[in-house]
mmJSON file of the N, C-alpha and C atoms, coordinates in Angstrom:
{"data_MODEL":{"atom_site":{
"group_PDB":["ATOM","ATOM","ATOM","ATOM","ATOM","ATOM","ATOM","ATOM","ATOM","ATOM","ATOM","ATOM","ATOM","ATOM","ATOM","ATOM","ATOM","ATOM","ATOM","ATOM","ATOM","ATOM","ATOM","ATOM","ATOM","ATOM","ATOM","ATOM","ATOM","ATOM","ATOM","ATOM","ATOM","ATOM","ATOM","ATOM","ATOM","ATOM","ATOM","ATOM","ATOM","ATOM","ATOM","ATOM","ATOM","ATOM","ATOM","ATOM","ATOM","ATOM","ATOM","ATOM","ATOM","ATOM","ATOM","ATOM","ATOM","ATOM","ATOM","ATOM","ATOM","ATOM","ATOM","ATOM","ATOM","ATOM","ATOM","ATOM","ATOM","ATOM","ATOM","ATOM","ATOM","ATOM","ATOM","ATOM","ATOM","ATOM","ATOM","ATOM","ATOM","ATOM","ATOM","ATOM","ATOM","ATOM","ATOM","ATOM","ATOM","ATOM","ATOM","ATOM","ATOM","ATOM","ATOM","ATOM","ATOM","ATOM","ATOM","ATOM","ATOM","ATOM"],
"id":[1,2,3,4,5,6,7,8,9,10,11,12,13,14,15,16,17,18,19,20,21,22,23,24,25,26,27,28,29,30,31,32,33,34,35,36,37,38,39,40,41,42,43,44,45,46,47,48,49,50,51,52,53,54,55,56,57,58,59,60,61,62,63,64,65,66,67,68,69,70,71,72,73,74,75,76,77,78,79,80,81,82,83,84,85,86,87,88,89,90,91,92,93,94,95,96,97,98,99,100,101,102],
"type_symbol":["N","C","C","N","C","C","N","C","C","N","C","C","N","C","C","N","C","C","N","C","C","N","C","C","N","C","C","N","C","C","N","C","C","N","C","C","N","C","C","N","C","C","N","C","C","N","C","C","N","C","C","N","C","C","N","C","C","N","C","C","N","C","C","N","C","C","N","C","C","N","C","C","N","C","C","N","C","C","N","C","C","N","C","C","N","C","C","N","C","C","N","C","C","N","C","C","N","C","C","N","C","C"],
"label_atom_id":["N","CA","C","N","CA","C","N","CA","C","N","CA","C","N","CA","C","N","CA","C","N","CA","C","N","CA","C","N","CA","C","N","CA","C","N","CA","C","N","CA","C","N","CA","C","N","CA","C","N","CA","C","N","CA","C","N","CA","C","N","CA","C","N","CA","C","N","CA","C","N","CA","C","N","CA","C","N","CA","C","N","CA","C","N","CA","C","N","CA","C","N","CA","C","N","CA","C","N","CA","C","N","CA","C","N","CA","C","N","CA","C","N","CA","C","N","CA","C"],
"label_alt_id":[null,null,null,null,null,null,null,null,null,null,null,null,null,null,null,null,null,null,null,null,null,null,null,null,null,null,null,null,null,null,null,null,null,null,null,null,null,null,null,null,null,null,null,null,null,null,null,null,null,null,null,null,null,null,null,null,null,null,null,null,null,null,null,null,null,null,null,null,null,null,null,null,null,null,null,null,null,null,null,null,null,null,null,null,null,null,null,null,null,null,null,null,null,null,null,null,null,null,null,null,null,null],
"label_comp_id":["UNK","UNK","UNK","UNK","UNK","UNK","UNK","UNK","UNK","UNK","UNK","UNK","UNK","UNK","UNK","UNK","UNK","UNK","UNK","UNK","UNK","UNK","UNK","UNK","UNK","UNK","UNK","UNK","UNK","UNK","UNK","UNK","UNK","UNK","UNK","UNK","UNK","UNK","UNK","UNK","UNK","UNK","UNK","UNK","UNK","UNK","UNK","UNK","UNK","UNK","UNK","UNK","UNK","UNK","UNK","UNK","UNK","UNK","UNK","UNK","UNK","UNK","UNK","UNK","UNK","UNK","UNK","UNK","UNK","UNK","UNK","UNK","UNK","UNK","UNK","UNK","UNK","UNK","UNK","UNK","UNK","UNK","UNK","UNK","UNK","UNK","UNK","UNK","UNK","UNK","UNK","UNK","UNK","UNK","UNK","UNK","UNK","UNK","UNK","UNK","UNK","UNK"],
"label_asym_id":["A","A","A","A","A","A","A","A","A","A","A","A","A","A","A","A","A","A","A","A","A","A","A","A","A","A","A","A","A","A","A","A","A","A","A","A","A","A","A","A","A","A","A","A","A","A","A","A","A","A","A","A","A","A","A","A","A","A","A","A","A","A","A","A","A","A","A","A","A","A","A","A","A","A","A","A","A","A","A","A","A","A","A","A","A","A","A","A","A","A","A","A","A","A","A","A","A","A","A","A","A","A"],
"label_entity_id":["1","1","1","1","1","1","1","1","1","1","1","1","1","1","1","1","1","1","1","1","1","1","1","1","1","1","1","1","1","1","1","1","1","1","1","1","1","1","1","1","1","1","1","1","1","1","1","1","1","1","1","1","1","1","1","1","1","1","1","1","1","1","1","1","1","1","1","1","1","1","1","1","1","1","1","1","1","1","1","1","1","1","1","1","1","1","1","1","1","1","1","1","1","1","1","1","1","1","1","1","1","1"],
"label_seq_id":[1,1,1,2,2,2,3,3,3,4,4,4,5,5,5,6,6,6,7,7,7,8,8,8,9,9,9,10,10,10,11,11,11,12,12,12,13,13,13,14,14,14,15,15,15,16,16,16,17,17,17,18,18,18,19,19,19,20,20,20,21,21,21,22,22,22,23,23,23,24,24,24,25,25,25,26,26,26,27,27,27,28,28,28,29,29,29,30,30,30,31,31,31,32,32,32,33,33,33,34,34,34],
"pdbx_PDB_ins_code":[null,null,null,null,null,null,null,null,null,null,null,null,null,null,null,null,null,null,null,null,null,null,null,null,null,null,null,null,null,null,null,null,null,null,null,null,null,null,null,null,null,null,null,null,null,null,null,null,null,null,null,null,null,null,null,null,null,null,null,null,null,null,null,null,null,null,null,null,null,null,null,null,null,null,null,null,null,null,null,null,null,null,null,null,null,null,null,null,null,null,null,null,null,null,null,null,null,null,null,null,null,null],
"Cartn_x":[-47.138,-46.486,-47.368,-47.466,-48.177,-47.933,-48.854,-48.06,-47.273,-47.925,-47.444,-45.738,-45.499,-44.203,-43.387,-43.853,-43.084,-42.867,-43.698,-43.086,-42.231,-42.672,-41.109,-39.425,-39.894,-38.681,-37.892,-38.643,-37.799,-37.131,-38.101,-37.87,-36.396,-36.303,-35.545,-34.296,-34.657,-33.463,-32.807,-33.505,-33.328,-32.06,-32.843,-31.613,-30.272,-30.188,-28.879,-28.478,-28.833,-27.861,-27.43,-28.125,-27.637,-26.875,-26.502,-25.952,-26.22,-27.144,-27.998,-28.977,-27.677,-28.087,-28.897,-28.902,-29.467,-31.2,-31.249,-32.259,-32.96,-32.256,-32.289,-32.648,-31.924,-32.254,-33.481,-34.012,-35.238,-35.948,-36.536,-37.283,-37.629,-36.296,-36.546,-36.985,-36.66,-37.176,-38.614,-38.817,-40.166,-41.641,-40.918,-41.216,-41.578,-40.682,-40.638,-41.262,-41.741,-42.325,-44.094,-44.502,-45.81,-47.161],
"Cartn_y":[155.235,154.022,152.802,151.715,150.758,149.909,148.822,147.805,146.927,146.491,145.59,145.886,147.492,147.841,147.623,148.353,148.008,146.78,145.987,144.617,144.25,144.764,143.85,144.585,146.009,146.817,146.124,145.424,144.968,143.509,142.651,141.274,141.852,142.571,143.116,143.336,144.177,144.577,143.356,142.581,140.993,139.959,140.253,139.258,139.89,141.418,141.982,141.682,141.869,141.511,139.897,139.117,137.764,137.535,138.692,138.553,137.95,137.852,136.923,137.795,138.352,139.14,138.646,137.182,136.772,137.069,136.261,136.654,138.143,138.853,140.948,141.551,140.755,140.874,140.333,139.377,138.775,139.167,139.799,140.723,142.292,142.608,143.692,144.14,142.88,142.977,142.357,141.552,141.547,142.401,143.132,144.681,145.658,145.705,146.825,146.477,145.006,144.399,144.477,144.851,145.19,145.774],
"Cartn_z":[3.828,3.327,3.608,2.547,2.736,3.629,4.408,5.694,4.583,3.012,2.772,1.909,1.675,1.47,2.456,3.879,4.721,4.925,5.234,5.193,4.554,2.722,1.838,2.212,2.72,2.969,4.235,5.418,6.299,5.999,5.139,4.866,3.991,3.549,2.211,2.912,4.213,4.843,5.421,6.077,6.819,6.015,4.392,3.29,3.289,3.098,2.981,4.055,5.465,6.843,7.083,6.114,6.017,4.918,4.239,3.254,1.885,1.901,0.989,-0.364,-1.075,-2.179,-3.217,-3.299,-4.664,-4.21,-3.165,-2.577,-2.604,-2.106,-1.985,-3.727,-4.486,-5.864,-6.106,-5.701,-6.346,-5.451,-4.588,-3.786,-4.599,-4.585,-5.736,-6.93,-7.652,-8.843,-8.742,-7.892,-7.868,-7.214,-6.38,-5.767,-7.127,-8.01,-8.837,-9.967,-10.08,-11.214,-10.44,-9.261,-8.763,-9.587],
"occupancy":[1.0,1.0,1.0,1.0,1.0,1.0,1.0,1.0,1.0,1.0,1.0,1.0,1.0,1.0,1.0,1.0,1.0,1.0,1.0,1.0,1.0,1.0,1.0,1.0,1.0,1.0,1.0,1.0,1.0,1.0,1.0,1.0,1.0,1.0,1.0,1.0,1.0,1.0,1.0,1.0,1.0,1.0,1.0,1.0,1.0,1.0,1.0,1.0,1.0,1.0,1.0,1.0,1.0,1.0,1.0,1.0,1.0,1.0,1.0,1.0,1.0,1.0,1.0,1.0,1.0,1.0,1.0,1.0,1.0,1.0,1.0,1.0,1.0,1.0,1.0,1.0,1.0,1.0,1.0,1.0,1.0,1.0,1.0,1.0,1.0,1.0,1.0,1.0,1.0,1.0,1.0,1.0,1.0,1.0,1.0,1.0,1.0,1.0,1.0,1.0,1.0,1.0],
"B_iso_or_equiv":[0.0,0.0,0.0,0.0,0.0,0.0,0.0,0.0,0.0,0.0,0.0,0.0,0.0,0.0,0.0,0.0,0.0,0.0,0.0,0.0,0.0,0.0,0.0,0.0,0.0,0.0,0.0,0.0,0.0,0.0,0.0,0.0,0.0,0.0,0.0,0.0,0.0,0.0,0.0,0.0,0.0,0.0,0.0,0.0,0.0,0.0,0.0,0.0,0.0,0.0,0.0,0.0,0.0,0.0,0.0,0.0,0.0,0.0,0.0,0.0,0.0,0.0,0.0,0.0,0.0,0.0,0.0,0.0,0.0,0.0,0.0,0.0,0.0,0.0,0.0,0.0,0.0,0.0,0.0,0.0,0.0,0.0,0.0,0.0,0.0,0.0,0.0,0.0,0.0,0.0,0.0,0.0,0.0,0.0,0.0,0.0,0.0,0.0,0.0,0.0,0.0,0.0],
"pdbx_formal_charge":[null,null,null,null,null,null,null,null,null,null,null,null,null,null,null,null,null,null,null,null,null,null,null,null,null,null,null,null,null,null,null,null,null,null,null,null,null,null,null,null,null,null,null,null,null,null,null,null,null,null,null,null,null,null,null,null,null,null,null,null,null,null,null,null,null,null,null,null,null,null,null,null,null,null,null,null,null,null,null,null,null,null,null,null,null,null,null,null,null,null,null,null,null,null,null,null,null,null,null,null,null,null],
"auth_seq_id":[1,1,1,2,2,2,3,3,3,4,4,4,5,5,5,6,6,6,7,7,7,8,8,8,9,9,9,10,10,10,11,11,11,12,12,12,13,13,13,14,14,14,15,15,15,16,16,16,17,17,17,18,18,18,19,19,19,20,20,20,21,21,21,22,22,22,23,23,23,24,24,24,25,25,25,26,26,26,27,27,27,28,28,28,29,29,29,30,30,30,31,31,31,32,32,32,33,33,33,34,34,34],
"auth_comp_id":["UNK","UNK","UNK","UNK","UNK","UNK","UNK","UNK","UNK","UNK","UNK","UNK","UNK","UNK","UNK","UNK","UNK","UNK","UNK","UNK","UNK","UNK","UNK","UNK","UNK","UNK","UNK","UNK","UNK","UNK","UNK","UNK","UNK","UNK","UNK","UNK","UNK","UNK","UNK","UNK","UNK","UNK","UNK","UNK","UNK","UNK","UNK","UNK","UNK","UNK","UNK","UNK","UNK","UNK","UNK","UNK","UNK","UNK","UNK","UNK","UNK","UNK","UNK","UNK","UNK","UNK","UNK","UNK","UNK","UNK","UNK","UNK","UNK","UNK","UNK","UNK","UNK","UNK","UNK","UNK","UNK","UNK","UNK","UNK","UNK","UNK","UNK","UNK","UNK","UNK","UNK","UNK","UNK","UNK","UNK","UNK","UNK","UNK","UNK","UNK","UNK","UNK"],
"auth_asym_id":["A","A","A","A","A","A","A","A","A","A","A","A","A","A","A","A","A","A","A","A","A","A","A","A","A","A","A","A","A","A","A","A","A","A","A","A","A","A","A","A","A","A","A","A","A","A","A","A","A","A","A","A","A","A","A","A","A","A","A","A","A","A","A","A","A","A","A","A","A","A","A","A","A","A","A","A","A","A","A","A","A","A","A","A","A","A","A","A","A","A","A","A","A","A","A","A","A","A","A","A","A","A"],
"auth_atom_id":["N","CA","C","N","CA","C","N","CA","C","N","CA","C","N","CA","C","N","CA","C","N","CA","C","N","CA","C","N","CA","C","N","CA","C","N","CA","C","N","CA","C","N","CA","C","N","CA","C","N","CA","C","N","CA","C","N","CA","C","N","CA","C","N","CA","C","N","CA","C","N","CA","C","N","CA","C","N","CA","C","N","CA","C","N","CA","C","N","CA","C","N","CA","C","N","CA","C","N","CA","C","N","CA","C","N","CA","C","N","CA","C","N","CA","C","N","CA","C"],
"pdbx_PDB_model_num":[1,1,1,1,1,1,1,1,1,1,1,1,1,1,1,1,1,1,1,1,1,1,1,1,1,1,1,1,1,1,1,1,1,1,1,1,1,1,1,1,1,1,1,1,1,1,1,1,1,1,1,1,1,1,1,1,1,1,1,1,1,1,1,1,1,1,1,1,1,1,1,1,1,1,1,1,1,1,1,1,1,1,1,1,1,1,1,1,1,1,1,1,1,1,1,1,1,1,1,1,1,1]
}}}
């Protein structure tokens, strides 16, 4: 696994525990748009 996946995977995890989906969405889609 890459350092820089892992990284977006924890920052990623960080927004959902703040609850902060819009955010978790635009991580993702910009993850998957790579």
């Amino acid at each position: 696994m890459p350092a820089s996946q892992f990284i977006m995977l924890s920052f990623s995890y960080k927004a959902v525990k703040k609850s902060n989906l819009n955010l978790f969405i635009r991580i993702y889609i910009y993850n998957f748009f790579l």
